[in-house]
N, C-alpha and C positions, 0 to 999 in steps of 0.2 A: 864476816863470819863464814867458816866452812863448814859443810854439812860433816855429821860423823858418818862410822863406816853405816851405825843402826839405823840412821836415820834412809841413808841408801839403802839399803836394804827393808826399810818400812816401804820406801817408795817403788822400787822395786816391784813387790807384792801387790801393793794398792795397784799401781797401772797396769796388770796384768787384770785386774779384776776381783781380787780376794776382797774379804772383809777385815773392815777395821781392826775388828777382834784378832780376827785370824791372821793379817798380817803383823800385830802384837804380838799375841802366842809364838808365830816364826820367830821374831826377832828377841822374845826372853821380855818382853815389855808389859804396859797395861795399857789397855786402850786407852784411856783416860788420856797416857804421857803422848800418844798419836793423834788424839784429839786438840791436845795444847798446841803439839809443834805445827799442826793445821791453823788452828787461828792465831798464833801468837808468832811464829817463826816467818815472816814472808817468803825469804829464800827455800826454807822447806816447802809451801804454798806453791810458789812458782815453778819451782824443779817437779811437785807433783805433778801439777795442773801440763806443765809441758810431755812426762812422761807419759801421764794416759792419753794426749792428743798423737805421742807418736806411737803407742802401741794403736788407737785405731787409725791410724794412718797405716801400717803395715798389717790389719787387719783387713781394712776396704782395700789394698790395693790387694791382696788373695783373692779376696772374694772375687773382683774385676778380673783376676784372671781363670778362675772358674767358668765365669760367663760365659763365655762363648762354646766349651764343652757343653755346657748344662742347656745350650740353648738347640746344639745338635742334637741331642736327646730328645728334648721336648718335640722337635719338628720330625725325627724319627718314630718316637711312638707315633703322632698325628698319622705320617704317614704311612703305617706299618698297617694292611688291615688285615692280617693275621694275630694284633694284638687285641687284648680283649676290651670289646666296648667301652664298658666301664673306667680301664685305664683310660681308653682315650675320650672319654668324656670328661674324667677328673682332669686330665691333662689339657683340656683344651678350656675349661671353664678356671682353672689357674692363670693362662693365659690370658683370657677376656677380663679376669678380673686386675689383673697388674697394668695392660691397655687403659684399661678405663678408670682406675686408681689416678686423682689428679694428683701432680707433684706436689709438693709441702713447697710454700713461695720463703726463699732465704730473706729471714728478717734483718732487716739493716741494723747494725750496731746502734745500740740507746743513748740519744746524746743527756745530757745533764739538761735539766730546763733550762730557757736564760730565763735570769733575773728581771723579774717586770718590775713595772710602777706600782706603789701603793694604787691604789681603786680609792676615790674619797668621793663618797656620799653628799657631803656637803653641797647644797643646792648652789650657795655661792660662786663655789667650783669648776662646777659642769653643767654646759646649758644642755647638754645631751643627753636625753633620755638613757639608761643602761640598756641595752635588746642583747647582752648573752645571754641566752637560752640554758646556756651550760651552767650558770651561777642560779644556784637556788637560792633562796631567802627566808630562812627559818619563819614558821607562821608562830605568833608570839600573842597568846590569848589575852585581852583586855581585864580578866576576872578568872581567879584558878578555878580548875575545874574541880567540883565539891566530890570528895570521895564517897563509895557506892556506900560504906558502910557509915558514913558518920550524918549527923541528926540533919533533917532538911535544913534547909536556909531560911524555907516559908515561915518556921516557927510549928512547924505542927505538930513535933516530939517526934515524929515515925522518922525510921529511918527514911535516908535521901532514895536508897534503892524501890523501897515500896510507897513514895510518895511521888515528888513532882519528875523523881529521875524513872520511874516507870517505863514514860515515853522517852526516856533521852534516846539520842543516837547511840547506838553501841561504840564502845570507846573499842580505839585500833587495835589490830591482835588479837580481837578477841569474838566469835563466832554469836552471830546475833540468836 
């Protein structure tokens, strides 16, 4: 399947930055029909997905060459001391703070879980204790817990809340 001229032209728009809306409107569309070709068209998906990775790739690579102007700059005010304080204090506390700004650490691509073994409880089974820490164990009360409004269990007629549940533990959620 080939993309149409609308659909390059939604995409287009989109990787430059617009909105869905807006890139509809440009092309005579509804967002709605830019929404479907997003989840339902792959090759529209992919050809998006690649065009906004090269608009910012031609983005960062500007910027990169910016740098090093903007970097003369910065070490020219520093050194300028006919400039005024105040710039070169903003200017130099910009500085300190991008130094001292730690880098973002690049996450590694998320593999898919593998497929473990069923886990069987059966004593039969496993002579080994379970010790992950990381599996909880749902706590599974012996006797439900009698609600606050309905008649004690003791038999006394009073409701459970103004009788034996008086002293109960406050139940979770909810501020004693």
């Amino acid at each position: 399947m080939s993309l149409t001229a609308q659909q390059l032209q939604v995409i287009q728009a989109l990787s430059t930055g617009l909105s869905v809306t807006s890139a509809a409107d440009a092309a005579g569309l509804h967002r709605t029909t830019v929404n479907h070709w997003s989840r339902h068209i792959p090759e529209f998906r992919d050809t998006l997905a690649a065009a906004k990775q090269a608009h910012i790739d031609i983005t960062r690579d500007e910027m990169n060459s910016l740098a090093r102007p903007a970097i003369d700059i910065l070490r020219s005010i520093i050194e300028d001391e006919s400039a005024s304080p105040a710039l070169r204090v903003r200017t130099a506390l910009a500085i300190i703070k991008f130094v001292t700004t730690p880098e973002k650490p690049v996450a590694p691509p998320k593999e898919p879980p593998a497929a473990e073994a069923p886990i069987h409880h059966n004593s039969s089974l496993s002579t080994q204790p379970e010790t992950d820490e990381s599996v909880e164990t749902p706590q599974v009360r012996e006797t439900p817990q009698t609600p606050r409004n309905a008649n004690c269990p003791c038999g006394s007629g009073a409701k459970y809340k103004r009788c034996c549940g008086k002293n109960a533990p406050p139940v979770l959620g909810r501020a004693a």
